[in-house]
N, C-alpha and C positions, 0 to 999 in steps of 0.2 A: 620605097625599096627598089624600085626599078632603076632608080637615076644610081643606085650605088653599083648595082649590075653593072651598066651601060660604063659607066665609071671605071670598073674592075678591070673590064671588057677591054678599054682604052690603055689601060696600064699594063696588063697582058700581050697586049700587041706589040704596044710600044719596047716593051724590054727584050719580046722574043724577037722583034727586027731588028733591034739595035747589037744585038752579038749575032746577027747574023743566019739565023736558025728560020726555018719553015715552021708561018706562022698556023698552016694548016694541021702538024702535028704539034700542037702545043694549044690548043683552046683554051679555052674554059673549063666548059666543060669536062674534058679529059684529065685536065688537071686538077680538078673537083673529085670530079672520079677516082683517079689515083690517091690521091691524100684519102677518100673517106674506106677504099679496099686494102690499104695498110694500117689503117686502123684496126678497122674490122680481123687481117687477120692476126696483129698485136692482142687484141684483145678477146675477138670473140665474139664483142658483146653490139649482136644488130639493131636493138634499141635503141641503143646508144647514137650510133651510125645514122637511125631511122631522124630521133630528133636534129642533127646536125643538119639533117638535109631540109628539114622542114615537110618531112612527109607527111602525110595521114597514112596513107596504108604501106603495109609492109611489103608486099609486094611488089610494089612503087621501087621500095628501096633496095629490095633484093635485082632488080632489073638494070636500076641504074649500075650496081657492082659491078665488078672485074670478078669475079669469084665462082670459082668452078664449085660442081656440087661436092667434088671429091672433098678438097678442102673445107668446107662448108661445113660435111660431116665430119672432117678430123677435126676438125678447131671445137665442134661439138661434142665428140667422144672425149678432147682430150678437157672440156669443162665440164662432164658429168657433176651430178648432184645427187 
């Protein structure tokens, strides 16, 4: 799993220097980030989110978000049950 990271890592770099862009706003990571907090606020659903990232705990996955508490709780008023 690691060599596919390291991998990732290399093809990230490579695209975000080659147009030209600062490879320091543009990681990995941040852009991990971003895709899995427009998910989350498309849907809602932090399970969801929790298993893409490969977490165990939920916490984990709430920390890693972009996701204010405000939002957090609309996205869950507006999915009451």
């Amino acid at each position: 799993m690691r060599s596919g990271f390291v991998q990732y890592a290399r093809l990230v770099r490579a695209s975000v220097s080659s147009i030209g862009l600062e490879m320091a706003a543009y990681g990995i990571h941040s852009l991990q980030r971003t895709k899995v907090t427009q998910i989350y606020k498309k849907t809602g659903h932090l399970r969801a989110v929790q298993l893409l990232l490969g977490h165990t705990r939920m916490g984990s996955t709430v920390r890693h978000m972009d996701v204010e508490l405000e939002d957090a709780l609309a996205i869950a008023e507006a999915n009451e049950i």
